[in-house]
DSSP file (Angstrom, degrees, kcal/mol; ACC not computed):
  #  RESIDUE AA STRUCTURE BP1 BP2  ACC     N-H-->O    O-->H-N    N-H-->O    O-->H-N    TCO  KAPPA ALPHA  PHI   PSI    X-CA   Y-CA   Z-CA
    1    1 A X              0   0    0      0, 0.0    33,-0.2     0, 0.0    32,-0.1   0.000 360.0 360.0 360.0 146.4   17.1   -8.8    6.5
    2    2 A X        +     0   0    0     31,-1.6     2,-0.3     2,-0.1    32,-0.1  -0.265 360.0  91.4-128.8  47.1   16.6  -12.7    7.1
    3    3 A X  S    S-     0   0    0     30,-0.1     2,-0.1    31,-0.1    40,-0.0  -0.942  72.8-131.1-116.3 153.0   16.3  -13.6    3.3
    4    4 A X     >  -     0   0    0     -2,-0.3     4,-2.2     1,-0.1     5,-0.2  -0.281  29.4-106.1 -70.1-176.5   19.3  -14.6    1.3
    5    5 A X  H  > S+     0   0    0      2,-0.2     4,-0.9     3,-0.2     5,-0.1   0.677 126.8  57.6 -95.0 -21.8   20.2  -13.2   -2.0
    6    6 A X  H  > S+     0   0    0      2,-0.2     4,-3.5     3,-0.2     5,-0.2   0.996 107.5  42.2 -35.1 -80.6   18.9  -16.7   -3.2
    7    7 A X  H  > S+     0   0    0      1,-0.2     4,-1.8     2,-0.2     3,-0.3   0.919 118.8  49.9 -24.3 -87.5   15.3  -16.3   -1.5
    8    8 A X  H  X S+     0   0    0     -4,-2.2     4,-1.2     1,-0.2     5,-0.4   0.884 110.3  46.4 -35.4 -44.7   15.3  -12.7   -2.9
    9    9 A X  H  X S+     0   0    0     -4,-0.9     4,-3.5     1,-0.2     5,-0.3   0.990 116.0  50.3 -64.7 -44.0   16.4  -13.7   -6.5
   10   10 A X  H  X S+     0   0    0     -4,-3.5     4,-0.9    -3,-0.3    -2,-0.2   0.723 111.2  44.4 -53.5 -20.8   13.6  -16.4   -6.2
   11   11 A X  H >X S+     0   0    0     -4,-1.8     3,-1.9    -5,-0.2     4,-1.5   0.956 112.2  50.4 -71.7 -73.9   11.0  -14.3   -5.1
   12   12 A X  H 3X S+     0   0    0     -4,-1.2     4,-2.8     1,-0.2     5,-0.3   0.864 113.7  52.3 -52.2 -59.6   11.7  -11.4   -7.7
   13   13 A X  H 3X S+     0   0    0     -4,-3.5     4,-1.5    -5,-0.4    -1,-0.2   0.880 110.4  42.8 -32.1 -49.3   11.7  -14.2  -10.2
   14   14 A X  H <X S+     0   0    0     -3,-1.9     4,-0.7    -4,-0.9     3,-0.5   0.992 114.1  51.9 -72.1 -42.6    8.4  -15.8   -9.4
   15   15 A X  H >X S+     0   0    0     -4,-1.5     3,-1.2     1,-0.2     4,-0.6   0.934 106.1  54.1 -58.5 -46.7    6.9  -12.6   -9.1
   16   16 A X  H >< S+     0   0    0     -4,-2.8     3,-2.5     1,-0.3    -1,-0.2   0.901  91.4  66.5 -49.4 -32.1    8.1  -11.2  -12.7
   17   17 A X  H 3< S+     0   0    0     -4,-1.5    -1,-0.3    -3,-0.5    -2,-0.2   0.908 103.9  50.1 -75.2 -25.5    6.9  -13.7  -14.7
   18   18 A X  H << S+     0   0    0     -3,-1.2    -1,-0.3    -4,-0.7     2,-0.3   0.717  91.5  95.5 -25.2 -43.4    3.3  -12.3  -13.5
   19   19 A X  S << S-     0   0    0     -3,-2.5     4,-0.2    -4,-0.6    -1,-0.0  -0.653  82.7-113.6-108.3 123.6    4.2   -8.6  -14.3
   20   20 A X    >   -     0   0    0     -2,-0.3     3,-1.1     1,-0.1    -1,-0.1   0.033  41.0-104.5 -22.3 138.4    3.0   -6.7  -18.1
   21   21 A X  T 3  S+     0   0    0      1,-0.2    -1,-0.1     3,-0.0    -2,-0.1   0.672 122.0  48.1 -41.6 -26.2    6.4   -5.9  -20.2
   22   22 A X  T 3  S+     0   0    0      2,-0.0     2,-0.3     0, 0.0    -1,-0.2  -0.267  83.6 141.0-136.8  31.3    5.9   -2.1  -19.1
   23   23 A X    <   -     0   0    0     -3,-1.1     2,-0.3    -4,-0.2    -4,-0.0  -0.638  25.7-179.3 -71.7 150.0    5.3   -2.6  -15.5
   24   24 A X        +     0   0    0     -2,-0.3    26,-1.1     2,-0.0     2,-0.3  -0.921  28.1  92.8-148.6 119.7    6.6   -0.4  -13.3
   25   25 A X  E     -A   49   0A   0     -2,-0.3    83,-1.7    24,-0.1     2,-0.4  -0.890  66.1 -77.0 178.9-166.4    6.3   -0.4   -9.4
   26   26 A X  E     -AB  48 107A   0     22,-2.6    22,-0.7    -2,-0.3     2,-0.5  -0.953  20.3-145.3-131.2 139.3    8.4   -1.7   -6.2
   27   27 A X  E     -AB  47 106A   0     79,-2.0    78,-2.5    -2,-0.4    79,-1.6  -0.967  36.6-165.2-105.3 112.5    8.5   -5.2   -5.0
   28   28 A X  E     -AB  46 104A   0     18,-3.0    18,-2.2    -2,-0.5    76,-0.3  -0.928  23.9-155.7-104.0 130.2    8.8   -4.6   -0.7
   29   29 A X  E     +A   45   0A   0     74,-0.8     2,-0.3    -2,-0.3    16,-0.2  -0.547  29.6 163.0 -42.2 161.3    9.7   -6.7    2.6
   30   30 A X  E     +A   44   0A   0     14,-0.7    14,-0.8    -2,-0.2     3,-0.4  -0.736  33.3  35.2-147.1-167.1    8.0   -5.3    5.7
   31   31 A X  S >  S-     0   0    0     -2,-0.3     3,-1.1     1,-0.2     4,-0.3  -0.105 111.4 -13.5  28.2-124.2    7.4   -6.7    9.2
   32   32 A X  G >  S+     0   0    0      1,-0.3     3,-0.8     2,-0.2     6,-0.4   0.709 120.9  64.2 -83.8 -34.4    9.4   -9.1   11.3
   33   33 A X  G 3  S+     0   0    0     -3,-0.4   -31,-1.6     1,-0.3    -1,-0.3   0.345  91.1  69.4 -74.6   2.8   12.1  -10.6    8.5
   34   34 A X  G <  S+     0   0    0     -3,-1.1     2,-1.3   -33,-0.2    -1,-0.3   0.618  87.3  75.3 -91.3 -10.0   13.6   -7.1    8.1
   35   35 A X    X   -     0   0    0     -3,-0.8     3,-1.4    -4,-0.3    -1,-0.1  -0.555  63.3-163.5 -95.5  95.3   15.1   -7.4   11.7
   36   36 A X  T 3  S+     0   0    0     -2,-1.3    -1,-0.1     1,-0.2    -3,-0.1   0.599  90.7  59.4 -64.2  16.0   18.1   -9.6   11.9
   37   37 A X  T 3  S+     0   0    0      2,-0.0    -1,-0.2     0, 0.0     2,-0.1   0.551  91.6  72.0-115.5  -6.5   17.6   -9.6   15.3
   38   38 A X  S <  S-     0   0    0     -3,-1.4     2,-0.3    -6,-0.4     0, 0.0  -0.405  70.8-144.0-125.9 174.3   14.1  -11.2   15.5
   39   39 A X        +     0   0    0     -2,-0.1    -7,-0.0    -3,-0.0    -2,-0.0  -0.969  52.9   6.5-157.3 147.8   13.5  -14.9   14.6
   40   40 A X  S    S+     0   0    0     -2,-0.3     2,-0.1     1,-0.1    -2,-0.1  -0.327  70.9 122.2  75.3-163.9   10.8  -17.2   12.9
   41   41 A X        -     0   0    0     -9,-0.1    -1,-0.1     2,-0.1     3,-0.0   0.236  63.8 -74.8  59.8 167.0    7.4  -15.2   10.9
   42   42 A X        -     0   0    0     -2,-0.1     2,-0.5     1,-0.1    -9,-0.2   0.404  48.2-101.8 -62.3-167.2    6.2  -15.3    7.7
   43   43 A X  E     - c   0  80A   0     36,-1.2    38,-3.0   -11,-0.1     2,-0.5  -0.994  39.1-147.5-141.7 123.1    7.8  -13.5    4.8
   44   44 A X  E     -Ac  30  81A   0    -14,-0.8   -14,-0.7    -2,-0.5     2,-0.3  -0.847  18.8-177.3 -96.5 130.7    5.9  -10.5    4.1
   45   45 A X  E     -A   29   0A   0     36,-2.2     2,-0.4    -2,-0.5    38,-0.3  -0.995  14.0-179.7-140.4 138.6    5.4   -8.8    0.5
   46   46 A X  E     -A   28   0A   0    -18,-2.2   -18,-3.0    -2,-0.3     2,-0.3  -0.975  11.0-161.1-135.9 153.6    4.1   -6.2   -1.2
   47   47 A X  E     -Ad  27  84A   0     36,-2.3    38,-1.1    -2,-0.4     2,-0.6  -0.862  15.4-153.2-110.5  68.0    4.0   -5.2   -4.7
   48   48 A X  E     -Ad  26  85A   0    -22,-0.7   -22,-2.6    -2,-0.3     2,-0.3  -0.448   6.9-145.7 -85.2 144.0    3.2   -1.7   -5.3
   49   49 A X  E     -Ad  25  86A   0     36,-2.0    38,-0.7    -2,-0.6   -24,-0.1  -0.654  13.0-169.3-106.5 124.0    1.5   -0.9   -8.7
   50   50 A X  S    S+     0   0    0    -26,-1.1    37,-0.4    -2,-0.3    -1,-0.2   0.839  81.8  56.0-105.8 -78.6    2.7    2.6  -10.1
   51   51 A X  S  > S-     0   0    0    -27,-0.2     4,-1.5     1,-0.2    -2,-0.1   0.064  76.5-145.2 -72.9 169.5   -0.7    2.0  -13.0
   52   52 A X  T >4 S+     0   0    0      2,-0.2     3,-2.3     1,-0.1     4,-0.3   0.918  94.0  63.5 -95.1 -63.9   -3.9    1.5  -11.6
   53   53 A X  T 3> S+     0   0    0      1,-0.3     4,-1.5     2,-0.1     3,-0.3   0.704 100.3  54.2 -23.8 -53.1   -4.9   -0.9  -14.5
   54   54 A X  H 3> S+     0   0    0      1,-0.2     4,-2.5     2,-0.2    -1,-0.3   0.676  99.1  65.1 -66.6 -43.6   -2.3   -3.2  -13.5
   55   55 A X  H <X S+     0   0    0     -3,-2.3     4,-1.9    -4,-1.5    -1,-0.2   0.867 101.8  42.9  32.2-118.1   -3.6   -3.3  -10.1
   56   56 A X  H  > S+     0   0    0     -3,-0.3     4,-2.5    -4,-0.3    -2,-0.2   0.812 110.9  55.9 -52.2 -46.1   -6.7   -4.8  -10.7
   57   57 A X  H  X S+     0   0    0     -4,-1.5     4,-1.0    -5,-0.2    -1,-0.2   0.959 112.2  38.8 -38.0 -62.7   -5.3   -7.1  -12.9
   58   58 A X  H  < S+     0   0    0     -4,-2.5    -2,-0.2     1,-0.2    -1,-0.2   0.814 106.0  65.3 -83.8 -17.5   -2.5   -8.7  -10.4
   59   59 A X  H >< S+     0   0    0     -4,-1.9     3,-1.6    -5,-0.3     4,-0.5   0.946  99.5  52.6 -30.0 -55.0   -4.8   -8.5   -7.5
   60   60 A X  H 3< S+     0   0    0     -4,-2.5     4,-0.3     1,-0.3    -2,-0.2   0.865 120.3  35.9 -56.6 -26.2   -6.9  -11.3   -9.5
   61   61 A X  T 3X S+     0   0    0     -4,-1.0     4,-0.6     1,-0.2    -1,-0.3   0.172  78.1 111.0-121.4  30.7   -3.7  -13.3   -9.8
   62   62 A X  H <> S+     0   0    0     -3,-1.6     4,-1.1     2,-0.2    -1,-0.2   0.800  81.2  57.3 -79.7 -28.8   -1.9  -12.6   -6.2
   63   63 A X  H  > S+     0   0    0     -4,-0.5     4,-0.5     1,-0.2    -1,-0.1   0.999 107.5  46.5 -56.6 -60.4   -2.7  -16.4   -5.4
   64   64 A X  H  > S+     0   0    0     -4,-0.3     4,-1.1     2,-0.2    -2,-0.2   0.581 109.1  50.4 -56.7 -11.2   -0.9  -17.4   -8.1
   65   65 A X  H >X S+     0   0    0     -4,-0.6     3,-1.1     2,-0.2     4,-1.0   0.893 114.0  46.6 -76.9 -81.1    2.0  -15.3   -7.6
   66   66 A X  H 3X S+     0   0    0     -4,-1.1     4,-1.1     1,-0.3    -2,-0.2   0.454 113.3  49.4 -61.5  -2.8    2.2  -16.5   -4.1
   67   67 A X  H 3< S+     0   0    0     -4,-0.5     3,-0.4    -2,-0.4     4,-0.3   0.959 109.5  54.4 -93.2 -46.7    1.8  -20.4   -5.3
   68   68 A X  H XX S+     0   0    0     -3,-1.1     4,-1.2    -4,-1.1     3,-0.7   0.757 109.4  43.4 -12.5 -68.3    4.4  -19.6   -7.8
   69   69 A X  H 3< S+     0   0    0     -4,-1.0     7,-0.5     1,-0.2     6,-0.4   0.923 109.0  58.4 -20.0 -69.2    6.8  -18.4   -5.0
   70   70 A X  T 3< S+     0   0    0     -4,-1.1    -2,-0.3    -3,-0.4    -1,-0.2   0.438 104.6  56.6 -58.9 -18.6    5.7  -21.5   -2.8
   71   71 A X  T <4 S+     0   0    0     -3,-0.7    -1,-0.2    -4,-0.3    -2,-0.2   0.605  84.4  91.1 -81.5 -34.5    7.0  -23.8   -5.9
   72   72 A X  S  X S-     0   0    0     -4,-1.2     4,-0.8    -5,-0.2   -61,-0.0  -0.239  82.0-130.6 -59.8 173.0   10.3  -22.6   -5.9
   73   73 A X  T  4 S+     0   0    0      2,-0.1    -1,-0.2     3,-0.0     4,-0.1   0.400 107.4  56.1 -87.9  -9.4   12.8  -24.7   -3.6
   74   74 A X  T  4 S+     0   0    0     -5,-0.2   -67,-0.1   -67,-0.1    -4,-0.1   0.932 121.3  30.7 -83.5 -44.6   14.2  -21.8   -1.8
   75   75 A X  T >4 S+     0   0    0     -6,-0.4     3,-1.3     1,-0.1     2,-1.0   0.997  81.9 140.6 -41.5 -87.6   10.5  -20.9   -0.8
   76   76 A X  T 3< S-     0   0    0     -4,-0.8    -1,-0.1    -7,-0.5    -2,-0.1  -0.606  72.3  -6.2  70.8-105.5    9.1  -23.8   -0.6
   77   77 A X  T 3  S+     0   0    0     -2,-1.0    -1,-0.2    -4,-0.1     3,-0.1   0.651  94.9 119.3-106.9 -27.4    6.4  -24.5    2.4
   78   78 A X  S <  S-     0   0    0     -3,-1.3   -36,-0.1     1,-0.1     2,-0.0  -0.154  71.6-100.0 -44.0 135.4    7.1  -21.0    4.4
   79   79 A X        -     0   0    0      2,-0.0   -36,-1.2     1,-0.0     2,-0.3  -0.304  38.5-170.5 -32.5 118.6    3.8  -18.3    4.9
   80   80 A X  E     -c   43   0A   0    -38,-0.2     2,-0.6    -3,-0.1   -36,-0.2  -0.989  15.8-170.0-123.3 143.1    4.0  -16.1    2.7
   81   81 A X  E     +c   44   0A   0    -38,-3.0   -36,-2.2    -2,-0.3     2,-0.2  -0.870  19.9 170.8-119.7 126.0    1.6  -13.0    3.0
   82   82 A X        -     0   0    0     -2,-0.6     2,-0.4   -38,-0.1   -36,-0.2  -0.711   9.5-172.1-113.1 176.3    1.9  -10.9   -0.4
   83   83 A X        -     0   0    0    -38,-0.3   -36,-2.3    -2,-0.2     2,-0.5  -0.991  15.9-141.2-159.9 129.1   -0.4   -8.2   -1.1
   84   84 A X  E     +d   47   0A   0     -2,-0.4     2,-0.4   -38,-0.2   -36,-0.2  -0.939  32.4 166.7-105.6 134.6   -0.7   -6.1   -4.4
   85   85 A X  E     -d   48   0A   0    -38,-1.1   -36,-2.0    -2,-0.5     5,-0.1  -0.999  34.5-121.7-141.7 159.5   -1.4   -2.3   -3.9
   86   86 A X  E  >  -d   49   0A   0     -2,-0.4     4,-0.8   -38,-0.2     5,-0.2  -0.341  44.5-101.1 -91.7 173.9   -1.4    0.9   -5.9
   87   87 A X  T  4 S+     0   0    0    -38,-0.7     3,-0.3   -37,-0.4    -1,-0.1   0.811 118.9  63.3 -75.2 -25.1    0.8    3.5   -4.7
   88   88 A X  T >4 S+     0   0    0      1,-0.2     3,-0.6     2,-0.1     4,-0.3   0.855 109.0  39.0 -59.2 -45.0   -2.5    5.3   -3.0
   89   89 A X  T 34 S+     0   0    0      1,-0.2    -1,-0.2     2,-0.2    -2,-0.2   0.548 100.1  68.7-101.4  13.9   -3.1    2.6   -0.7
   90   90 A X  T 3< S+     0   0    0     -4,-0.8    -1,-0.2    -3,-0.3     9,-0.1   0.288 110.6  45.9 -59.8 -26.1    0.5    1.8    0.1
   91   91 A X  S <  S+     0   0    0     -3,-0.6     2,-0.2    -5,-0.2    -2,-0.2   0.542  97.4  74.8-114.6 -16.2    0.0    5.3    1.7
   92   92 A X  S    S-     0   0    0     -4,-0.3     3,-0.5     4,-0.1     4,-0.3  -0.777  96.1 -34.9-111.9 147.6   -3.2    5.0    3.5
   93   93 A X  S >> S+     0   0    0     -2,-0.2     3,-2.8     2,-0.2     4,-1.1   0.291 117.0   8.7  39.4-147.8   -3.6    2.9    7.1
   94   94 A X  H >> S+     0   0    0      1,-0.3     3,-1.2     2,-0.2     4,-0.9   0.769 130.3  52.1 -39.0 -62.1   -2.0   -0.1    8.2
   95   95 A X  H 3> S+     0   0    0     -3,-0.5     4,-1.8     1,-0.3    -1,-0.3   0.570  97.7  61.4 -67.3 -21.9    0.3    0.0    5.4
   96   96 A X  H <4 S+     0   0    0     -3,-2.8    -1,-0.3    -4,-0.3    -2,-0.2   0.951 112.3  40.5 -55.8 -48.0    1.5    3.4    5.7
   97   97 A X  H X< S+     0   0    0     -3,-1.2     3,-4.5    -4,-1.1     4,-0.3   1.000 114.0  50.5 -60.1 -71.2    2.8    2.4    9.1
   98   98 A X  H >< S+     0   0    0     -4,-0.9     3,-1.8     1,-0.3    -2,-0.2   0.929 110.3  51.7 -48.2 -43.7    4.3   -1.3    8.3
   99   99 A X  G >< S+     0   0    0     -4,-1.8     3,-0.9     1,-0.3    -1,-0.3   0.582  80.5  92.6 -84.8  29.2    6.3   -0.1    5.2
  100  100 A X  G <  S+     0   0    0     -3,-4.5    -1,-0.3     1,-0.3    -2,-0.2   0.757 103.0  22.8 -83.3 -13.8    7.8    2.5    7.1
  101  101 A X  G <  S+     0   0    0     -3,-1.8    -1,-0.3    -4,-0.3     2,-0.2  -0.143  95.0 126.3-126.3  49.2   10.8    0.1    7.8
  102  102 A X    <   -     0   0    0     -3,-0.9     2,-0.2   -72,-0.1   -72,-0.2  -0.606  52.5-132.5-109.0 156.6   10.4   -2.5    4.8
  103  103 A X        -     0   0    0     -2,-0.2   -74,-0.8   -74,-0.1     2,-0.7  -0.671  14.2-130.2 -91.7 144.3   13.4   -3.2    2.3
  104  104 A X  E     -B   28   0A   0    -76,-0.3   -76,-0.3    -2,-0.2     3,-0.1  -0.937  19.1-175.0 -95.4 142.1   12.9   -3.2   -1.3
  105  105 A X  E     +     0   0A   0    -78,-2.5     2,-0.4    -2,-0.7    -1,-0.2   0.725  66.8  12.7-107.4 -28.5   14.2   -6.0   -2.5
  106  106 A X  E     -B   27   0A   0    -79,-1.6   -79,-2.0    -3,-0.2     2,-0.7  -0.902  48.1-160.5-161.0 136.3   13.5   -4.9   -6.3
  107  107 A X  E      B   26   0A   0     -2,-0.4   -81,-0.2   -81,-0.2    -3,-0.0  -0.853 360.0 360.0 -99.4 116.4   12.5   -1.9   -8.6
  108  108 A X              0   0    0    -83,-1.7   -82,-0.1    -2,-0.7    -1,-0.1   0.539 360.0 360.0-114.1 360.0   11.3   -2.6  -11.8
């Protein structure tokens, strides 16, 4: 994986302060930063959403998660593409295939 344990704590930080007290769900890499062998891309995220409510909700505010990210100093300037999804579409298309070799970086 071609985050530090920094990056990763910083991510999972910006992202919590987003997530309901009783959230429950997976914070994922996928695509090119899971390969230590592979160099440069964006830093890919998804957030899969156990309740459906919760969703909709962080869908409305996945810009602000990702600006929130982009503020930290470990982040900073990098592309980030994050994506919120429920555990149903996690499962369906493109994303069934990309997260077939993503890391979780955190279970909440």
């Amino acid at each position: 994986m071609r985050l530090t344990d920094t990056e990763v704590l910083s991510i999972r930080e910006a992202v919590q302060v987003f997530l309901p007290h009783d959230f429950r769900g997976v914070l994922k890499l996928y695509g090119s930063r899971t390969q230590d062998s592979a160099r440069g891309g964006d830093i890919d995220l998804v957030l899969i959403v156990d309740s459906r409510d919760q969703v909709q909700v962080l869908k409305k505010n996945d810009y602000k998660i990702v600006a929130a990210m982009k503020l930290r100093p470990e982040i900073g300037d990098r592309k980030i593409d994050f994506k919120v999804l429920s555990v149903g579409e996690a499962e369906l298309g493109f994303y069934s295939e990309a997260l077939k070799n993503s890391i979780v970086l955190f279970q909440f």
